[in-house]
C-alpha positions as CSV (number, residue, x, y, z in Angstrom):
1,X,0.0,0.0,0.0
2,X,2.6,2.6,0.9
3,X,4.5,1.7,-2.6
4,X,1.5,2.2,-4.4
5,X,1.0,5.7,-2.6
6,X,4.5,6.9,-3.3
7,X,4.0,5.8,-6.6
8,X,0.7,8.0,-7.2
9,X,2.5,10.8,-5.4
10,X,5.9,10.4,-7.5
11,X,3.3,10.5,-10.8
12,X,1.3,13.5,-9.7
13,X,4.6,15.0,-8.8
14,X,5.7,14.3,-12.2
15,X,2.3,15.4,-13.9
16,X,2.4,19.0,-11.9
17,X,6.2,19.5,-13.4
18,X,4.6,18.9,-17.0
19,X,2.1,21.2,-16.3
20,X,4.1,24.0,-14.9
21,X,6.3,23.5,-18.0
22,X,3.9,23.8,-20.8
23,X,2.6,27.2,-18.7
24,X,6.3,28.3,-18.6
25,X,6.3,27.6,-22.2
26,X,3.3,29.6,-23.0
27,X,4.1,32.5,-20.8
28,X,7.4,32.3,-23.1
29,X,5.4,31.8,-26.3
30,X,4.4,36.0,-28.1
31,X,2.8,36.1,-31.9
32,X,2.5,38.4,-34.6
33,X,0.6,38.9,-37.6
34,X,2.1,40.4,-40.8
35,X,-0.1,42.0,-43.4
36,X,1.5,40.6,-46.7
37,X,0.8,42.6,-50.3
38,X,-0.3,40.0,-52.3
39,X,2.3,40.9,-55.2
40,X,5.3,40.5,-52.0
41,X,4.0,36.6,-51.1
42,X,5.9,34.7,-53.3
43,X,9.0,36.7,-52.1
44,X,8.5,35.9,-48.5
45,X,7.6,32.1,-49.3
46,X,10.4,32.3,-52.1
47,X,11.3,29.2,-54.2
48,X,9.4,26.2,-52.7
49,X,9.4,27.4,-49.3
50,X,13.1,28.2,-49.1
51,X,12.5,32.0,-47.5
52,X,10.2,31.2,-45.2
53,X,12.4,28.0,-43.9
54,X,15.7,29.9,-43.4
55,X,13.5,32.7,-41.2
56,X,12.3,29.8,-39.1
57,X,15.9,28.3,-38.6
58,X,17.7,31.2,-37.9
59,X,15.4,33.0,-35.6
60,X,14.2,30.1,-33.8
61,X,10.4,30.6,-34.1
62,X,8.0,27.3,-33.6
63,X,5.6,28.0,-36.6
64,X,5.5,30.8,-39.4
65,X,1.6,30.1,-40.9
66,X,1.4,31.8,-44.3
67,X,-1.9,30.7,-45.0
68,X,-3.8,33.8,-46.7
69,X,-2.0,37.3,-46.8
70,X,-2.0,37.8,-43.0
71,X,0.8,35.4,-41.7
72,X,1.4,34.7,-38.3
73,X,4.7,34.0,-36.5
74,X,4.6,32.3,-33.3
75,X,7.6,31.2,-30.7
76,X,9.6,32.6,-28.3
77,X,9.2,36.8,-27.9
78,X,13.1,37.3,-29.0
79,X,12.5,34.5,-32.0
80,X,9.2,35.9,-33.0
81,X,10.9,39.8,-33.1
82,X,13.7,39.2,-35.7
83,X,11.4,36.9,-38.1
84,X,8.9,39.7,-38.0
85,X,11.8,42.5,-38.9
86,X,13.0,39.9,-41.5
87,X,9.5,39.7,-43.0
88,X,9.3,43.0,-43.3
89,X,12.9,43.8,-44.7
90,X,11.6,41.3,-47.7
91,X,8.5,43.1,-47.7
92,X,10.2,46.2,-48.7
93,X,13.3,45.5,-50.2
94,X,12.9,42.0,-51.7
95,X,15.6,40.7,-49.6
96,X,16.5,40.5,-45.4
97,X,20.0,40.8,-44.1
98,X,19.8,37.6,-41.8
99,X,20.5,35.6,-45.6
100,X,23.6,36.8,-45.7
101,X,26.9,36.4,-43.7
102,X,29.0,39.1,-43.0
103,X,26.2,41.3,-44.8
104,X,26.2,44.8,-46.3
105,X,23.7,47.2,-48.5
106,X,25.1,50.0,-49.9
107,X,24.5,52.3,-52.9
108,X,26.0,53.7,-56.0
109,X,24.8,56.8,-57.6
110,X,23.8,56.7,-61.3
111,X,22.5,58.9,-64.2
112,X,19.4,57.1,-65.3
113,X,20.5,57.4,-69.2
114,X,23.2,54.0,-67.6
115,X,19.9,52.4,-66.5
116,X,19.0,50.7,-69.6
117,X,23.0,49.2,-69.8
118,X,22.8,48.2,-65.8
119,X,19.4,46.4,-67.0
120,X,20.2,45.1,-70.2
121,X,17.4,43.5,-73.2
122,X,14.6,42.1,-70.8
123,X,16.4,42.1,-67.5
124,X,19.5,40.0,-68.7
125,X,22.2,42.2,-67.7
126,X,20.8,42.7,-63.7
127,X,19.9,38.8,-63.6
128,X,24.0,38.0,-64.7
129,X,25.0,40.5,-61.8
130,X,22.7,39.1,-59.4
131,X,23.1,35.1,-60.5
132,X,27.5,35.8,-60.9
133,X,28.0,37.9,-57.4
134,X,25.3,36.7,-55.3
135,X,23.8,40.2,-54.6
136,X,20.5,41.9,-54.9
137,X,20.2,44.9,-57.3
138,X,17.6,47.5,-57.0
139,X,16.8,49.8,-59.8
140,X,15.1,52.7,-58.1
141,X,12.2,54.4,-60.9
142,X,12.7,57.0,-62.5
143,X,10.6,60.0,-62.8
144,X,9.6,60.7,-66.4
145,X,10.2,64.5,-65.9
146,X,13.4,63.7,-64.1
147,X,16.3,66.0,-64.9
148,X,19.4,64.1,-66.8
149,X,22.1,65.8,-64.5
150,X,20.4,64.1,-61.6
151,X,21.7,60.5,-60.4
152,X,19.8,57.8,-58.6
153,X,20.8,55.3,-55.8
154,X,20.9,52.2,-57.3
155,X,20.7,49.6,-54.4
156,X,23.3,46.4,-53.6
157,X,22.7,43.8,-51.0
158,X,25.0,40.9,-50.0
159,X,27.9,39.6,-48.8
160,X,30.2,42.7,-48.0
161,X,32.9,41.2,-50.6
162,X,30.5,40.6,-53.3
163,X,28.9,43.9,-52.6
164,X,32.3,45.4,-52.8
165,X,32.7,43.7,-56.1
166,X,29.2,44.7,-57.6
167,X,30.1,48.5,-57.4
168,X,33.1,48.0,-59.3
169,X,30.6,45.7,-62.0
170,X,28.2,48.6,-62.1
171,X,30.4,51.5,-62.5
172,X,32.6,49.6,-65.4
173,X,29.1,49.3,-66.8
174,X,28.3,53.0,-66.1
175,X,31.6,53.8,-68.0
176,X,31.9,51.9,-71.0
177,X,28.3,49.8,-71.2
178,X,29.6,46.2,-70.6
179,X,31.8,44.1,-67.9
180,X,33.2,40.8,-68.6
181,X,31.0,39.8,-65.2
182,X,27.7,40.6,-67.3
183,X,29.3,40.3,-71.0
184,X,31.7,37.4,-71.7
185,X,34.0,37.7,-73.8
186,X,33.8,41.5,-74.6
187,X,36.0,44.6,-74.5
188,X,36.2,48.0,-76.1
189,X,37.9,50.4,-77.4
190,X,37.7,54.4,-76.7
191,X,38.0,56.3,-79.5
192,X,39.0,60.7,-79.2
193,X,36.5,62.0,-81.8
194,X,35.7,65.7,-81.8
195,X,31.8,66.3,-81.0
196,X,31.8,67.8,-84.5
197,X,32.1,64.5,-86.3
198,X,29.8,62.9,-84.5
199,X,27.3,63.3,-86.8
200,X,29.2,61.7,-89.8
201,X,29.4,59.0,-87.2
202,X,25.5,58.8,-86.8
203,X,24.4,59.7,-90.2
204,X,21.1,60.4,-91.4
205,X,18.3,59.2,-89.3
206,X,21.1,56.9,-87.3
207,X,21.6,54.8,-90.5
208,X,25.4,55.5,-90.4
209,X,25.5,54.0,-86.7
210,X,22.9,51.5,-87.5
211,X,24.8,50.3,-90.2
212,X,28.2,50.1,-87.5
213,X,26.1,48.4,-84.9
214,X,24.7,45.8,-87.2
215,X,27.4,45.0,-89.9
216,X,30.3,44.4,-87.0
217,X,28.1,42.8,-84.0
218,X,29.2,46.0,-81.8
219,X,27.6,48.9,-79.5
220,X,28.8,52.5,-80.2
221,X,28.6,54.7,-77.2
222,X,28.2,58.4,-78.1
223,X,28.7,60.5,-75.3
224,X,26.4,62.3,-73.7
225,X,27.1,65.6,-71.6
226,X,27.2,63.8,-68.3
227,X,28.5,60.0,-69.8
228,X,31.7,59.3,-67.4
229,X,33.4,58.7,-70.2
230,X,33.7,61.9,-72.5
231,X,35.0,59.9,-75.8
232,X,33.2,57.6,-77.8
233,X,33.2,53.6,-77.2
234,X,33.4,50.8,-78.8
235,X,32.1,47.7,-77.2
236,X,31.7,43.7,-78.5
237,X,33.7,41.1,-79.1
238,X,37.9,42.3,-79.7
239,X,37.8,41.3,-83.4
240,X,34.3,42.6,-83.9
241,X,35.5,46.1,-82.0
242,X,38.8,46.1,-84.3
243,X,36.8,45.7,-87.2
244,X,34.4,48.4,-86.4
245,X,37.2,50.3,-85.3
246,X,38.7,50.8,-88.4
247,X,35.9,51.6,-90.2
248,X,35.0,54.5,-87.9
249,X,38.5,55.9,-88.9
250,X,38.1,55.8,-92.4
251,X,34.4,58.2,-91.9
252,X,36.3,60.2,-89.5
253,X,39.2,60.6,-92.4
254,X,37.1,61.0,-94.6
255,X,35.1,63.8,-92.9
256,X,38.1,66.1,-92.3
């Protein structure tokens, strides 16, 4: 009898301790709801789930539910606090620091006429940069009445080294329209032409720089009044730019 008694004591003992856990758990247990735009879900999910699961491992929470555009984060206060900021971050900046190590955002100022360049023909040139250095790019818009001698923060996120690396990318590309990051294979060639010739070099209608662009695979960089290069570029493959090269000395001769 007095076995059976200490063993009903030792197992109410036991039963009290569980209890007082699970309510030191829940005292230790906060929430919070994040309204999520519906266009910014799949970048807070990301690729099957990936986004979400990192949040969860490195902030400790117990449960992210991201069932309908209000999600809920639930775990320890601490936890629940820096998945919250890191939901947000993606919100609005497509991206949140605790994905990187050793991370860094920081911003290069651009004229918006390099935009097009740093974008490239449907995106290709910013998805090299981000896919090749492992950084995020932001294009900030431009306003249509914006003045040309204005430049605009273009945005870099990442690993500090990569970062470092992606303002050297987008300021070659700036320059001269192209880096071997974004444009395998290419190079160019800078060319003194007095502004006076430059319409020998564009002809009428363009059909003189048309004709350059298309018969020698190449892109001719005129500058503009605020280009960071002042003399005219060639840019495409070195046998294609030698070509073209060449050719644009023979209009310039011919001009004078």
């Amino acid at each position: 009898l007095a076995s059976a008694k200490a063993a009903g004591a030792a197992a109410g003992a036991a039963a009290r301790a569980a209890l007082e856990e699970e309510q030191k758990k829940a005292a230790q247990t906060s929430s919070a709801q994040i309204k999520v735009p519906d266009d910014k879900i799949g970048v807070v999910i990301g690729p099957k789930g990936a986004t979400i699961k990192l949040i969860q491992e490195k902030t400790g929470v117990t449960r992210i539910d991201t069932s309908g555009d209000v999600f809920v984060v639930s775990g320890p206060p601490q936890a629940v606090a820096l998945a919250e900021h890191a939901i947000k971050e993606l919100i609005a900046k497509g991206y949140c620091s605790m994905a990187y190590d050793d991370f860094k955002e920081e911003f290069v100022a651009v004229y918006p006429t390099s935009f097009p360049d740093l974008i490239g023909k449907e995106g290709v040139t910013i998805k090299a940069m981000k896919k090749e250095l492992g950084v995020e790019v932001s294009i900030p818009p431009v306003p249509k009445s914006a003045k040309q001698d204005k430049k605009y923060k273009v945005t870099l996120a990442g690993k500090k080294e990569n970062v470092e690396r992606a303002k050297e990318v987008i300021t070659h590309i700036a320059t001269y329209g192209y880096h071997e990051v974004t444009h395998e294979g290419f190079s160019h060639e800078e060319m003194e032409v007095p502004s006076w010739c430059y319409s020998f070099l564009i002809g009428k209608a363009g059909s003189e720089l048309k004709h350059i662009q298309n018969n020698y695979r190449v892109k001719v960089n005129i500058p503009r009044e605020h280009s960071l290069c002042q003399n005219v570029v060639v840019v495409g493959a070195k046998h294609d730019v030698e070509r073209a090269k060449t050719y644009i000395e023979k209009i310039l001769w011919n001009a004078e």
